[in-house]
C-alpha positions, 0 to 999 in steps of 0.5 A: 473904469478899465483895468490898467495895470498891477505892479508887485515890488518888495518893500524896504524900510530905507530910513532904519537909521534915520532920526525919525524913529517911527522907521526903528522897529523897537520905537514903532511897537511902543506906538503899536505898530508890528515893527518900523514903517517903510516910509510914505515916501517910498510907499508913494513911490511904488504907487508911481510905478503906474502912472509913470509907465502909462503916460511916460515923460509927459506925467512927470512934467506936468501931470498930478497925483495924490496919495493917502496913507491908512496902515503901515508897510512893513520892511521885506513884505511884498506890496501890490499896486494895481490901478483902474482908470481912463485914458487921462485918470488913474484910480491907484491902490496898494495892499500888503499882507491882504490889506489896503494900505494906502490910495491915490489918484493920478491924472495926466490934463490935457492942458498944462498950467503955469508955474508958481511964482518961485517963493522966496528962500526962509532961513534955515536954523543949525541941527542943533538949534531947532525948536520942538515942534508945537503949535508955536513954532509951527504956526499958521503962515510960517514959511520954512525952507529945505536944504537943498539935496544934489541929485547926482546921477549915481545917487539917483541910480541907487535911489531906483535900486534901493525902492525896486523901480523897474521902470527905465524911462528914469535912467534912459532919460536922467529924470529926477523920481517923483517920490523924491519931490515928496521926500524934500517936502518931509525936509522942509519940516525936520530941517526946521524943527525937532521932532519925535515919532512921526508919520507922512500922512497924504500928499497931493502933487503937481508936476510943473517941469521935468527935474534932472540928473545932476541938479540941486533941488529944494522946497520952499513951504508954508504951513497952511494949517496946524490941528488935532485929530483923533489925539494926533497933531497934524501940520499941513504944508504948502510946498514949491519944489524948486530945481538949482534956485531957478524954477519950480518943478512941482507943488505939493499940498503935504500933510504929517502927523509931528506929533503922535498920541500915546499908544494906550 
């Protein structure tokens, strides 16, 4: 395997005032954390730097990835990325602070597969009447659906200033970033249900069109499994990102903890 690239970027905690308090520092130390996480979605974004600046357009329409989360990044620390791969695959790591904190692959093939069928559109329930998520409301085969989320391009701009993105091919082009894909699978989770503290473990990705500048996307998912580990709760999601209600532009296999054990 060949050395391929090393990205370093400042990472920022772009959800401090989100209802997920996991990103608010007083919260995240009661679970044992030095302060509030950067969010997994924008830990995979800095990932993405590599691949998207190796294979350009062609990996975000129809290449793959896969991101696993194993310790916290913390607001203003410096993150780096470095990857080593072949002409087709990438095998990506980043660090912070001396560590490693999250791996990935990514992977441009030669063929390009079919899309998935377009799912259909579940109900969405008012903020305030969610329910508490549990094995109930989250059980095995229940299908939940995001808001969809207007991508205009002055607010995909701001998205590539706020995460450090230094790749242009993203505003020469008015390409949807593909971290984004993974932040509408995180909404097909908190639009549907109420959640505490909680955490986006891994990810793994399928790019299956190009998503533009001034289109509405929304996931579609289902939750493929729902379990314990090491006194975490765990959901799996299997989820349909789909562009202004008409095709589908990536599938994603998406994994949370929604519910936290107790730091001792």
């Amino acid at each position: 395997m060949d050395a391929i690239a090393r990205y370093r970027v400042q990472a920022c905690n772009l959800s401090h005032a989100s209802e997920n308090k996991i990103h608010d520092d007083d919260v995240a130390r009661r679970f044992g954390f030095q302060g509030g996480l950067v969010p997994g979605v924008e830990v995979y974004a800095y990932m993405t730097h590599v691949p998207a600046a190796h294979w350009g357009v062609d990996w975000l329409e129809h290449g793959t990835a896969e991101c696993r989360f194993f310790k916290p990044v913390y607001d203003g620390k410096f993150v780096t990325v470095s990857a080593t791969g072949t002409a087709c695959a990438l095998s990506i790591t980043l660090e912070s602070e001396g560590e490693r904190c999250a791996s990935g692959a990514a992977a441009l093939p030669d063929e390009r597969s079919a899309a998935p069928p377009l799912p259909d559109a579940a109900p969405i329930p008012a903020f305030d009447e969610r329910p508490d998520a549990d094995e109930a409301t989250l059980a095995t085969g229940r299908r939940l659906s995001s808001h969809p989320l207007h991508l205009t391009p002055d607010r995909l701009q701001q998205y590539l200033v706020d995460i450090g993105e230094t790749e242009p091919l993203y505003a020469r082009e008015q390409l949807v970033h593909p971290a984004l894909m993974l932040r509408l699978s995180n909404s097909a989770l908190k639009d549907n249900v109420k959640l505490g503290p909680w955490i986006h473990a891994a990810s793994s990705i399928r790019h299956c069109g190009l998503a533009q500048a001034g289109e509405s996307l929304a996931a579609h998912a289902e939750v493929a499994a729902n379990y314990e580990r090491k006194g975490h709760r765990f959901v799996d999601l299997d989820v349909v990102i789909v562009a202004n209600a008409i095709r589908a532009v990536a599938q994603v296999r998406h994994t949370a903890i929604y519910r936290l054990r107790q730091a001792e």
